[in-house]
N, C-alpha and C positions, 0 to 999 in steps of 0.2 A: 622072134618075139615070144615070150613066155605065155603059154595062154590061160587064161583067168576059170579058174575054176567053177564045176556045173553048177553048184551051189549057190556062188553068188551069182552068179548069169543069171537062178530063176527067182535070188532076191529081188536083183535089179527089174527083169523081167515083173513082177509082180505091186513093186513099185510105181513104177511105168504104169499100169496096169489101170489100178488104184486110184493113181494122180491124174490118169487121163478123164476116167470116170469120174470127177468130181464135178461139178458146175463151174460156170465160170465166172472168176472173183468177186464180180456185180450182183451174180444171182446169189452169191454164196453171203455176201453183205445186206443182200434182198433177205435173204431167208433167217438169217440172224437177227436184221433189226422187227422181225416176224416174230422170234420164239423170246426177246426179250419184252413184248408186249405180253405175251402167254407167261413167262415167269415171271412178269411186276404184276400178273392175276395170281397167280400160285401165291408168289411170297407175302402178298399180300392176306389172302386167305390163311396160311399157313405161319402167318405173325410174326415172320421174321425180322430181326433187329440185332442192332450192335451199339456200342454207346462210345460214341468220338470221344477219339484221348485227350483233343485239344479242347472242346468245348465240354466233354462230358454229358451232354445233349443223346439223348436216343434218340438212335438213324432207324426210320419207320420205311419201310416200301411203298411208293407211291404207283399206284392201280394208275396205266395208262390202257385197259382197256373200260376206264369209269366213261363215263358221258362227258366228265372235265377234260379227261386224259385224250380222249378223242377228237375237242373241239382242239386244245393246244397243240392237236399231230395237223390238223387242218389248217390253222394259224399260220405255222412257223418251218412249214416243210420248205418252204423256198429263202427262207430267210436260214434255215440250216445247211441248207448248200450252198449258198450265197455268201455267210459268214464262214464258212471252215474255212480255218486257219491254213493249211497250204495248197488251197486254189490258186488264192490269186499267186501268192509266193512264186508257185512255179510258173505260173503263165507268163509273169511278169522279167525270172530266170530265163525263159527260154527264149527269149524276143533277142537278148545278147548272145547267147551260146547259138542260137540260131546263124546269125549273121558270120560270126565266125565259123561253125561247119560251114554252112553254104558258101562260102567266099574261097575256102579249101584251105586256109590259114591252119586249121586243126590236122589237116592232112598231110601240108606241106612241113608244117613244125613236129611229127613222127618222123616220118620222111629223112629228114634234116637229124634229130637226134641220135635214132639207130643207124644211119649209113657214114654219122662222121663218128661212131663208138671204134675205137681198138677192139680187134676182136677178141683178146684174153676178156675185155668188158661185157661184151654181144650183151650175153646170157641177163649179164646185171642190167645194161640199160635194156634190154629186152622187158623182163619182168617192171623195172621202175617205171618206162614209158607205159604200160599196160597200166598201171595204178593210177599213174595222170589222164592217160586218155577218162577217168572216170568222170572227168569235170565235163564232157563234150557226150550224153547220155551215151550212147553206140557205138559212137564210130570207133573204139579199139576192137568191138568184134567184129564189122564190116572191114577195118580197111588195117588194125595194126594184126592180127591172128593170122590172117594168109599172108600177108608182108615177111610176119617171121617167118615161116616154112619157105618162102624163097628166099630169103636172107641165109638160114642156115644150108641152103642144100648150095647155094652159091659157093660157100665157101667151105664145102665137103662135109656137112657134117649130118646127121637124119633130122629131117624137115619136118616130122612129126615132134620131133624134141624141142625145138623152137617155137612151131604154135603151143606148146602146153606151157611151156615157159611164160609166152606172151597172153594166154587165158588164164594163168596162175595170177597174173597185175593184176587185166582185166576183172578179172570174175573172183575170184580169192582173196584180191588185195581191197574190195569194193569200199569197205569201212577203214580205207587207208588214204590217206593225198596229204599233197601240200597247199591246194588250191580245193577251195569252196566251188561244190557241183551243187546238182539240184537237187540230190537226193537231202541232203543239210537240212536247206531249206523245209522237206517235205518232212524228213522225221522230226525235226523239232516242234513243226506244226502239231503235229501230232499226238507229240510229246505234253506237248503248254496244255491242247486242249485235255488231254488225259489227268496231267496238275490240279487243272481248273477243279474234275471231281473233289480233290481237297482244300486248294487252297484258291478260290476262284483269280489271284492278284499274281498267281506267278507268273514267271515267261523265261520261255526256253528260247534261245539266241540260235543263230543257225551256225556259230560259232563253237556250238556249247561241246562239241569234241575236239575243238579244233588242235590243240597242244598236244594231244594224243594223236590223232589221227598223223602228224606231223613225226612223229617219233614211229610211227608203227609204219608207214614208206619206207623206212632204211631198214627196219629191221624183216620185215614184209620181204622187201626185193632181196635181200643178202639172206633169209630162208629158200627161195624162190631158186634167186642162184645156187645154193649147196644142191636142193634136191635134185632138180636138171641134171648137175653135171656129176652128182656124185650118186644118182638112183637112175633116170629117166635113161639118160645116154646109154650106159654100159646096159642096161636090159634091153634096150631097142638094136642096140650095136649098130653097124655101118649100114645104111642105104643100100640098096638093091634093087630098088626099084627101076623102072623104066624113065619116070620121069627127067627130062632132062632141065638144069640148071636155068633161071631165066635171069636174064639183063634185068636190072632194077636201076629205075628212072633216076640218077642225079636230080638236084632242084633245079629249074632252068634259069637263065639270070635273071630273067622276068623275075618269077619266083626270089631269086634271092634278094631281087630288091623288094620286093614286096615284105619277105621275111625282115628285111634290114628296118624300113619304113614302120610295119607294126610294132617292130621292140623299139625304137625311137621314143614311138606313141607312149608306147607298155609304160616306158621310164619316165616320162615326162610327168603320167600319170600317178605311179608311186612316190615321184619328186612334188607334186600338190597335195597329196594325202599326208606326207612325212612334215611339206612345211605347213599343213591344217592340223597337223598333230604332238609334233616334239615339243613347239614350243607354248610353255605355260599358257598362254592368251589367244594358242591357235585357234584359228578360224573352224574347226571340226571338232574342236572338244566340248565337251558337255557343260551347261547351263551352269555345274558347280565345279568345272573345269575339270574334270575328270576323260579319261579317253573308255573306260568301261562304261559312262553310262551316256557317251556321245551321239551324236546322229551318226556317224561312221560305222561304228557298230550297230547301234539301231537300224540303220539304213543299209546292210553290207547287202540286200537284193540288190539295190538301186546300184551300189558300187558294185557290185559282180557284172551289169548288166553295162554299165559303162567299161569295164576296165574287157569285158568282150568284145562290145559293139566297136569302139575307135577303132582297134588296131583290128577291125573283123573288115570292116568299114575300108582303112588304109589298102588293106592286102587285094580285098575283094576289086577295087576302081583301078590299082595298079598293073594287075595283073591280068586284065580287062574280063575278067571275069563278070563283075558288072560296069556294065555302061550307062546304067540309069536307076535312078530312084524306083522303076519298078522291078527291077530285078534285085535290091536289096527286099524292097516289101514282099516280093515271091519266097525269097530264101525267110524271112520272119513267117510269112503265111507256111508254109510247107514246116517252119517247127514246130508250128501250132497244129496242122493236122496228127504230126505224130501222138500231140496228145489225147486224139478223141475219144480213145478206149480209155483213157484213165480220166476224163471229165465222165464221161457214165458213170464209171465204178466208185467217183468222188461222190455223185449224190448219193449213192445209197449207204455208202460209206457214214457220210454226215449222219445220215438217220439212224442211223443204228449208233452213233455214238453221243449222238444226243438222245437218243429213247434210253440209252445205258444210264448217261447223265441223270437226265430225267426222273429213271424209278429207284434212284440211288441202291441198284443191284452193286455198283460198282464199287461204291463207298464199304459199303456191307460187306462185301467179299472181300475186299480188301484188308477191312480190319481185321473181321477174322482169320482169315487167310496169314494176318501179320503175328495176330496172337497165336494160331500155331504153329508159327514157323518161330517165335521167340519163346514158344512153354517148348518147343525140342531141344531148343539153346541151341542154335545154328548159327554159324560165327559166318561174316561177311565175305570169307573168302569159298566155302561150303556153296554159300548163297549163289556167288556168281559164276561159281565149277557148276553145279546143277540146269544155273540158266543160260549160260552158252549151251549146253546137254541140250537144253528144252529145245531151245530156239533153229539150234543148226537140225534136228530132228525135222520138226515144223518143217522149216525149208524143202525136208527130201519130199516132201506132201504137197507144198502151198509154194511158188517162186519167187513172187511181188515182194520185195520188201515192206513198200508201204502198206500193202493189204496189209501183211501180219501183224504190223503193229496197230495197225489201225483196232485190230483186235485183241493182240495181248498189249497194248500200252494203258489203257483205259483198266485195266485188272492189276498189271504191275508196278504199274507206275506208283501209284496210292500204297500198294503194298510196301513199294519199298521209301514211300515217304513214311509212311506211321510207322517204318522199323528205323530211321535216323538218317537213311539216304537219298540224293537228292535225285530227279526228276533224270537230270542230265548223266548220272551213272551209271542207272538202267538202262535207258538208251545205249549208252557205248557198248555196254555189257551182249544188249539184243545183239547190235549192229557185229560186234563179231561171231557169236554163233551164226548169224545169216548170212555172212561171208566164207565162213571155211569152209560149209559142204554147198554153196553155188554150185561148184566146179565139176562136182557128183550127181548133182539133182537134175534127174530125169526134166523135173517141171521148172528149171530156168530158160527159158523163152527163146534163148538162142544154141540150148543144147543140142540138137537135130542138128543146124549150120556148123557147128564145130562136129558133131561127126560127118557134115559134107565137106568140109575142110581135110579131111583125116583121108577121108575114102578117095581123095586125089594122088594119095602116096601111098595108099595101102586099101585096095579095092573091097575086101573084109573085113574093112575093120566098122566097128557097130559099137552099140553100149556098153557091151563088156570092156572093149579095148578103150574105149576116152574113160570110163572109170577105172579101170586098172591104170591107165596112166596119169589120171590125174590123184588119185586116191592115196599119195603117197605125200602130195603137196600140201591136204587136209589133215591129215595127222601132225605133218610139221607145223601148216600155221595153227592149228590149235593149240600144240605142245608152247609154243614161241609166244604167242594170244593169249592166253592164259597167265603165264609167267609175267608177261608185261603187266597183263591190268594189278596182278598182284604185286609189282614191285610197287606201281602206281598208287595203290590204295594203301600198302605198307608206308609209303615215303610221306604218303599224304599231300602231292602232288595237284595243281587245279587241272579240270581236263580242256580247260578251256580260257579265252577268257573271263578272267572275275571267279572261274566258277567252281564252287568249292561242289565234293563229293557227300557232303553230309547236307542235312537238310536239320530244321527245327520247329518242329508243328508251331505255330503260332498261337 
């Protein structure tokens, strides 16, 4: 293997460093909605203002450390964690996605997809199952990342080229699928409340990338595929290792009735949403008979959490995995503990982006922030070459997606409404800088387990070596990320349903 030069060793090394020492996400949203009390006293004093394009109205700084400002922090702190917009979203998400991890459906249907791939395929369903497994929070880096490294050393080829392949879906392809995860849900929340700064009636759908997200899976896994086999492989060259080859478990027939049973379900269930929606007077279309502004769409938690739970449900009772109603509510209770680190980090989260709200720092920066990015004349496609730049940056410092936007949404989002784009462009723009350097960032959450993943096949291998191998897959999906959102924005293209890229102050 090629070894990765001193240089970047002691960038990485100092990255690492840097990122470790920072606080954690909670305190760091602690100490934020902290200094924007202390700047709505500054800007306040300091007379800061800007004058709305749409109303023409001067935007004043409202003092929240006044004696008002204090009583309304006192008021409403429970009612701002209470009402953020993707609490409940996800808790509500993971009740369904729950029961299918726990049932093992999400296991057994990897399982099932890469061991019935032709192997000229491996590589492709290798990376495209990594992009799916995103709908099921984890488990492609608990159970699809080591799968591949015994898949490919099975069938002779370096098993370290496999799991990078399969962390390339996983971790790289993250703001790619065909299927609504919980992340959706969580950025649009996000997103809406960030709108709300300008325009308090908008709403961002957990949809609202979905046509893109759907187009960037193929084009995602078939970069994924080139790099592997036409970069990763010939550097790594043949295996050497000691490792010997392992047996990899077929589905059992239990299993595959269980698999046969949930896609029954699965169909049954797209066959009542197709006849609540094709036809003119369907039972799921919207009050003016429309399908964009239906409960189906409005409601897609509710349906994500149904079109999980049946066939999570079927698989889990067939395959006697559960025998009882309390072994279903175990498996919902255990996806609700995974979230307790991010219900902490949601209250403080709320605060600080309602105290943002609040002292319309947000508003203010925004516009001016908008008026000089439009007195440079910076043309739309400049805009979102920069902010993939910002965002995948951010990333190599900060891991959490929702943190970061929880932070830059509230700043950008306004921006890039008062320059003529919509809520939901920025967003997709974020979501792929925060995707292409995961794969590289020290402080993605599961980077440590992928190099204990790696050190099973190559006892030295450390940070240098998963960045140097993965670090070739971030240049392609950016180069490929890039080009897409611009053909997208050139075509003029919705990224979603209903949803157009421009926006129009009101």
């Amino acid at each position: 293997m090629v070894k990765t030069k001193g240089l970047f060793n002691r960038f990485l090394n100092v990255t690492e460093k840097v990122g470790n020492a920072l606080p954690h996400p909670a305190t760091l949203f602690a100490l934020f909605a902290l200094l924007v009390l202390v700047f709505s006293g500054i800007a306040t004093w300091l007379d800061w203002e800007a004058i709305h394009p749409a109303t023409k109205e001067i935007v004043k700084p409202v003092n929240l450390l006044s004696q008002e400002g204090l009583h309304r922090i006192m008021r409403e702190v429970v009612d701002n964690f209470t009402g953020f917009a993707p609490l409940g979203i996800v808790l509500v998400a993971m009740l369904g996605i729950g029961i299918a991890e726990s049932s093992g459906l999400i296991g057994a249907g990897i399982r099932m997809i890469v061991l019935s791939a032709p192997q000229r395929l491996l590589t492709f369903v290798l990376v495209f199952a990594g992009i799916l497994s995103n709908m099921a929070s984890d488990v492609g880096y608990v159970l699809l990342i080591p799968l591949a490294g015994i898949i490919f050393l099975a069938v002779g080829r370096h098993p370290i080229a496999g799991m990078a392949a399969a962390f390339a879906g996983v971790s790289g392809g993250f703001s790619a699928n065909l299927i609504l995860g919980t992340i959706d849900p969580l950025l649009a929340g996000l997103s809406e409340e960030a709108a709300h700064i300008l325009d308090p009636e908008y709403v961002v759908n957990p949809t609202a990338n979905y046509y893109f997200m759907v187009a960037s899976t193929f084009f995602i896994a078939f970069a994924g595929t080139i790099v592997t086999e036409k970069i990763i492989e010939p550097r790594l060259g043949k295996y050497t290792g000691n490792v010997e080859p392992e047996k990899i478990e077929r589905l059992s027939p239990l299993e595959r009735k269980g698999i046969r049973w949930a896609g029954i379900i699965m169909l049954v269930l797209v066959g009542l949403s197709l006849w609540g929606l094709l036809p003119a007077n369907g039972f799921l279309r919207g009050e003016d008979g429309t399908v964009l502004r239906s409960p189906f769409i409005k409601g897609i938690i509710f349906v994500l959490v149904v079109f999980t739970m049946l066939p999570g449900l079927a698989y889990g009772f067939i395959t006697k995995k559960y025998t009882s109603d309390a072994d279903v509510m175990k498996g919902m209770a255990d996806s609700m503990k995974s979230l307790a680190s991010y219900i902490v980090l949601v209250f403080f989260a709320a605060q600080f982006v309602a105290f943002f709200k609040w002292s319309n720092l947000g508003i203010i920066l925004a516009i001016n922030g908008a008026n000089a990015l439009m007195a440079a004349d910076i043309n739309i496609y400049m805009l979102v070459f920069l902010f993939i730049l910002l965002a995948g940056t951010i990333n190599m410092a900060m891991g959490s997606a929702s943190a970061k936007w929880a932070i830059m949404a509230p700043i950008f989002i306004p921006m890039f409404m008062l320059m003529g784009y919509s809520p939901e462009l920025s967003q997709v723009v974020y979501r792929i800088g925060d995707s292409i350097t995961n794969i590289i960032s020290p402080m993605m959450s599961f980077f440590a387990l992928i190099i204990a993943y790696f050190q099973k096949y190559d006892k030295n291998a450390g940070i240098g070596t998963l960045v140097a191998t993965m670090i070739p897959f971030t240049f392609a999906f950016f180069i490929l990320w890039t080009i897409l959102i611009f053909a997208w924005i050139m075509l003029g293209l919705p990224l979603g349903p209903g949803v157009d890229m421009y926006y129009q102050i009101k």
